[in-house]
PQR file of N, CA, C, O and H, with PARSE charges and radii, in Angstrom:
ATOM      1  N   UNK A   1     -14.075 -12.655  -7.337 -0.4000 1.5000
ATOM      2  CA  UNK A   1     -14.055 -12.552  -8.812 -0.0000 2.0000
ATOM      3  C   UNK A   1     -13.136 -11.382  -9.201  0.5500 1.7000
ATOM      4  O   UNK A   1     -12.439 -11.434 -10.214 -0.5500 1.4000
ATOM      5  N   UNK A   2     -13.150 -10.501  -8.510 -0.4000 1.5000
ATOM      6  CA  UNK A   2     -12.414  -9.100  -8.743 -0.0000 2.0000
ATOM      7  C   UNK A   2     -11.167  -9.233  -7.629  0.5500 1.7000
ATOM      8  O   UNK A   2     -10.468  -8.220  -7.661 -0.5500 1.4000
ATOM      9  H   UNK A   2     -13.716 -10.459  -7.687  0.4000 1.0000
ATOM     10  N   UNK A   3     -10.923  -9.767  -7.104 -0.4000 1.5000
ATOM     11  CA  UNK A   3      -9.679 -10.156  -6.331 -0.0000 2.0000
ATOM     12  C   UNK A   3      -8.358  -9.563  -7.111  0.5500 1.7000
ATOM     13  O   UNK A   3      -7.757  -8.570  -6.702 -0.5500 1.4000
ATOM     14  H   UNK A   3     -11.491 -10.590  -7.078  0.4000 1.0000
ATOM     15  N   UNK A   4      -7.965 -10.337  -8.345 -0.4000 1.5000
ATOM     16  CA  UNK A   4      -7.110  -9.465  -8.911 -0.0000 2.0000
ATOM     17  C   UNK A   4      -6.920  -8.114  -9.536  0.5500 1.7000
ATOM     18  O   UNK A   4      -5.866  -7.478  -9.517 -0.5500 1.4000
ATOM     19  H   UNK A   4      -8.453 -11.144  -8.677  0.4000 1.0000
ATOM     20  N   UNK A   5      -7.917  -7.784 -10.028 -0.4000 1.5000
ATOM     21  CA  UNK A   5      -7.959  -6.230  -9.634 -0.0000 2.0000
ATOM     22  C   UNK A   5      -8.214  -5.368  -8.379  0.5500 1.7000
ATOM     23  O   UNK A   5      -7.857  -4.242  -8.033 -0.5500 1.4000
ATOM     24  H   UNK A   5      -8.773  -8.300 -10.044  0.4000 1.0000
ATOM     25  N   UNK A   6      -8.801  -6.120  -7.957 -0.4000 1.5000
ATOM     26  CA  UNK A   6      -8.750  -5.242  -5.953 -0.0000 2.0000
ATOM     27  C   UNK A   6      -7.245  -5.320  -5.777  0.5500 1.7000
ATOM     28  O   UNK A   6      -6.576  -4.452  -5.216 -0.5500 1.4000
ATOM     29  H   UNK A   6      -9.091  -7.035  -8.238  0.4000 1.0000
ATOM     30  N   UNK A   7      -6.827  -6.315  -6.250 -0.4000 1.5000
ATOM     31  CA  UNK A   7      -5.397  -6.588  -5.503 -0.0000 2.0000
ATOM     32  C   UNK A   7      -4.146  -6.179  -6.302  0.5500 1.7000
ATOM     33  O   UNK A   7      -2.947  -6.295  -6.051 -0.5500 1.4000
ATOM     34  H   UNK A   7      -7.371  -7.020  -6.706  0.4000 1.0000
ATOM     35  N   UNK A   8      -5.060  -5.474  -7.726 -0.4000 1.5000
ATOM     36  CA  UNK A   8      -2.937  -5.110  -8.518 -0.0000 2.0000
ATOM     37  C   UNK A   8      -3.673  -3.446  -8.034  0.5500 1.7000
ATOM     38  O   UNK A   8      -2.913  -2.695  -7.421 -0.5500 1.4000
ATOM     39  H   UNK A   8      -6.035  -5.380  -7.930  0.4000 1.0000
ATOM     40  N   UNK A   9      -4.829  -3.045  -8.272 -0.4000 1.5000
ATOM     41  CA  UNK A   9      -5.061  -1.242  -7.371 -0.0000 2.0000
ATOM     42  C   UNK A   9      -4.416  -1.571  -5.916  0.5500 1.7000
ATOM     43  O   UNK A   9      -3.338  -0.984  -5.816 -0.5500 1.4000
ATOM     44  H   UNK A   9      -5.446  -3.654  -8.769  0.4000 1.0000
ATOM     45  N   UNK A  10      -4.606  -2.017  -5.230 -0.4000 1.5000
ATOM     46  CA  UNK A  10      -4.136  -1.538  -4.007 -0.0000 2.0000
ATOM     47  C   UNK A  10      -3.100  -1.875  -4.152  0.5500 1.7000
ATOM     48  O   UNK A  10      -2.473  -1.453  -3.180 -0.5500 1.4000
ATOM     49  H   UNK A  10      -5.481  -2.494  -5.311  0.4000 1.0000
ATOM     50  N   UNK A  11      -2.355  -2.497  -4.901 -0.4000 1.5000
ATOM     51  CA  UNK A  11      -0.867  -2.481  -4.543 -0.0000 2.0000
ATOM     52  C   UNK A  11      -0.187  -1.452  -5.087  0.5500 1.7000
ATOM     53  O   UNK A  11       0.876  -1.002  -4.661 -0.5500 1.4000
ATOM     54  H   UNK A  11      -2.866  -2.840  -5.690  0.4000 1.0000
ATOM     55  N   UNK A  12      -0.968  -0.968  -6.299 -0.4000 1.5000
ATOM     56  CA  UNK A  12      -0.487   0.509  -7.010 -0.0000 2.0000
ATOM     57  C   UNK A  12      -0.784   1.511  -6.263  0.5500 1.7000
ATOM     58  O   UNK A  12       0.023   2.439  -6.298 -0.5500 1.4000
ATOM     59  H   UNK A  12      -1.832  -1.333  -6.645  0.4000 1.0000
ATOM     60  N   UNK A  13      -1.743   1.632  -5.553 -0.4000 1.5000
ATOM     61  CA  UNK A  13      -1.976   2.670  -4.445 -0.0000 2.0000
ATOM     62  C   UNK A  13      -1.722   2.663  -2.924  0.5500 1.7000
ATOM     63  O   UNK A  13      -1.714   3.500  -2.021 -0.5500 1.4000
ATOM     64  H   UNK A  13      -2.399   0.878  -5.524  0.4000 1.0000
ATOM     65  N   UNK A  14      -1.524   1.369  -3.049 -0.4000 1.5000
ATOM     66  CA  UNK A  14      -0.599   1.244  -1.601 -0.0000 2.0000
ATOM     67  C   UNK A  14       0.705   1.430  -2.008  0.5500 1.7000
ATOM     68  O   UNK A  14       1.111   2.333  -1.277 -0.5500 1.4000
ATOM     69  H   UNK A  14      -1.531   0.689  -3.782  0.4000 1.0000
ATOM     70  N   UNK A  15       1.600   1.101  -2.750 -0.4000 1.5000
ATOM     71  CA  UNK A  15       2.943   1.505  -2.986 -0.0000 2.0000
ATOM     72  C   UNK A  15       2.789   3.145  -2.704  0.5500 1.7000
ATOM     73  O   UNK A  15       3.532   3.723  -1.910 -0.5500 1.4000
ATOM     74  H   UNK A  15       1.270   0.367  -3.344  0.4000 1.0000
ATOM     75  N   UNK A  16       1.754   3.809  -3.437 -0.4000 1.5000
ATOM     76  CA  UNK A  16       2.159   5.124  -3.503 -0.0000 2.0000
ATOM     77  C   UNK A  16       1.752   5.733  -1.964  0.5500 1.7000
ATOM     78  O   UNK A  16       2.530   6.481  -1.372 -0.5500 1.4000
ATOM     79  H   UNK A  16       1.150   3.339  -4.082  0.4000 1.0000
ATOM     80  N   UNK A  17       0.682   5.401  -1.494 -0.4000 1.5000
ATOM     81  CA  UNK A  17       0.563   5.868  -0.320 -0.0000 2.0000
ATOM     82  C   UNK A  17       1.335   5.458   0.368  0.5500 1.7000
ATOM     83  O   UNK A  17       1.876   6.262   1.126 -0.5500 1.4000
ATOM     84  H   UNK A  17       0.050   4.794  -1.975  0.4000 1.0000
ATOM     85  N   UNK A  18       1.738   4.031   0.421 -0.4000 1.5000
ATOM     86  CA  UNK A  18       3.011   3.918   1.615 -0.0000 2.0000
ATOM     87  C   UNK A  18       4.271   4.375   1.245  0.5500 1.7000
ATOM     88  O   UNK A  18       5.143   4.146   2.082 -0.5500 1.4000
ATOM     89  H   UNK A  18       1.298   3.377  -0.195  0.4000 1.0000
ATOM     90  N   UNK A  19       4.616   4.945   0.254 -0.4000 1.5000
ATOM     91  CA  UNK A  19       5.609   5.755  -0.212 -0.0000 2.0000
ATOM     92  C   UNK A  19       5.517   7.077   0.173  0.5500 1.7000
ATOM     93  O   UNK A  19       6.562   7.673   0.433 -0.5500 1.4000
ATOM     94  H   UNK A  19       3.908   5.131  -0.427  0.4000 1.0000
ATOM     95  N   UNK A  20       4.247   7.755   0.272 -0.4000 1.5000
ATOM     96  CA  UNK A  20       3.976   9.107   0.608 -0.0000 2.0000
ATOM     97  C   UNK A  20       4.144   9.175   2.156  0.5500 1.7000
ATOM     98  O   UNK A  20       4.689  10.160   2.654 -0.5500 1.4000
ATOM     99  H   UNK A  20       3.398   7.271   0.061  0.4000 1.0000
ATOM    100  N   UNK A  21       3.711   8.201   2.886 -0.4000 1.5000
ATOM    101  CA  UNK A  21       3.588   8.388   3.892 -0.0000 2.0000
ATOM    102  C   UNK A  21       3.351   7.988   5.020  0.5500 1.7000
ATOM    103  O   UNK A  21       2.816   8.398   6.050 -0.5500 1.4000
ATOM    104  H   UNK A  21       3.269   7.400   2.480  0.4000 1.0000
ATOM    105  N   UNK A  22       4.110   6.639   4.447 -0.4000 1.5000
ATOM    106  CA  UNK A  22       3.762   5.329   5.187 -0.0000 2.0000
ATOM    107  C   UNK A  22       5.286   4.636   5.395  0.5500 1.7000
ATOM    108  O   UNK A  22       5.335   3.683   6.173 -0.5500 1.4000
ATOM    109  H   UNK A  22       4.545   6.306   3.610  0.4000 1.0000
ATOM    110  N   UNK A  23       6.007   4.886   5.014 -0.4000 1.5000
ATOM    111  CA  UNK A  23       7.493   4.499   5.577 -0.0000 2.0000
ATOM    112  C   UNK A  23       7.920   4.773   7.178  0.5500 1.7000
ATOM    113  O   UNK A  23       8.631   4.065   7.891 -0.5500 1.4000
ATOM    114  H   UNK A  23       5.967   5.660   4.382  0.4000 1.0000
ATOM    115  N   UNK A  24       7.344   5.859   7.457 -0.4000 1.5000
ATOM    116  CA  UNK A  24       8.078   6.547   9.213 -0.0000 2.0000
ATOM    117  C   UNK A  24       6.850   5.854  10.002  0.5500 1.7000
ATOM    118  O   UNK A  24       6.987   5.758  11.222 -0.5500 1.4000
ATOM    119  H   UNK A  24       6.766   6.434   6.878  0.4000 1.0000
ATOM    120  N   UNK A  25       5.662   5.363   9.416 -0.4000 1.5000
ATOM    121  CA  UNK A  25       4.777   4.897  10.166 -0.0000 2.0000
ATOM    122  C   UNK A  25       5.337   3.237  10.298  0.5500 1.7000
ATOM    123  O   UNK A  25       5.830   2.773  11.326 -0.5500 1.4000
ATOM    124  H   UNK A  25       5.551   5.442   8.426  0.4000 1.0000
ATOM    125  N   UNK A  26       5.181   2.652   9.306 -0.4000 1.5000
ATOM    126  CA  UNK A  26       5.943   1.118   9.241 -0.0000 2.0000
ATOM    127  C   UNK A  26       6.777   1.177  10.320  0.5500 1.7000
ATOM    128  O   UNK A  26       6.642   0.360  11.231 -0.5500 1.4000
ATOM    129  H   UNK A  26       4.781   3.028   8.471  0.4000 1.0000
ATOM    130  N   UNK A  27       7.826   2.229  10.361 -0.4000 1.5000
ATOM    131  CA  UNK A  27       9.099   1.854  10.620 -0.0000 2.0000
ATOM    132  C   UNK A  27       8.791   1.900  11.877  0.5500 1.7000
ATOM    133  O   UNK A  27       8.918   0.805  12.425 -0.5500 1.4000
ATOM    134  H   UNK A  27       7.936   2.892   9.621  0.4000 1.0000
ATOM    135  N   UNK A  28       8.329   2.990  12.744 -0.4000 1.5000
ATOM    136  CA  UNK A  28       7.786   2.913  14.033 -0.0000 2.0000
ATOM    137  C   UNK A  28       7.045   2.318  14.886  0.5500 1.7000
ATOM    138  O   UNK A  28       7.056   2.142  16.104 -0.5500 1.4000
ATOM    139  H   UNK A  28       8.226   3.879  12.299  0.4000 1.0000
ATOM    140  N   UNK A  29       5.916   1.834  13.373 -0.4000 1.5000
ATOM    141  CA  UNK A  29       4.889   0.617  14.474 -0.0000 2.0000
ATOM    142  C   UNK A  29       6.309  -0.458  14.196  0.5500 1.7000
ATOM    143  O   UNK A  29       6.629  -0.401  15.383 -0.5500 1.4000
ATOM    144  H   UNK A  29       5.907   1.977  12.384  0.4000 1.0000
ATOM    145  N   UNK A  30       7.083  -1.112  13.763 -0.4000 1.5000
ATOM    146  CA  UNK A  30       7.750  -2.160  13.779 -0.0000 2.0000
ATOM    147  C   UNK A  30       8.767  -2.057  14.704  0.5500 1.7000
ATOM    148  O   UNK A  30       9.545  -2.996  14.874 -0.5500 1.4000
ATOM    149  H   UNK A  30       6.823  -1.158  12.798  0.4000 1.0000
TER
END
């Protein structure tokens, strides 16, 4: 029922966390 709000927050807070600090991690596990 809350799917789309679980899912536009984590993408607003996943952008920012994987922006903070999640790029050199991506890039390495890949």
């Amino acid at each position: 029922m809350n799917h789309k709000k679980l899912f536009r927050l984590y993408r607003e807070e996943g952008l920012s966390v994987r922006k903070r600090g999640g790029r050199k991690r991506a890039m390495g596990t890949r």
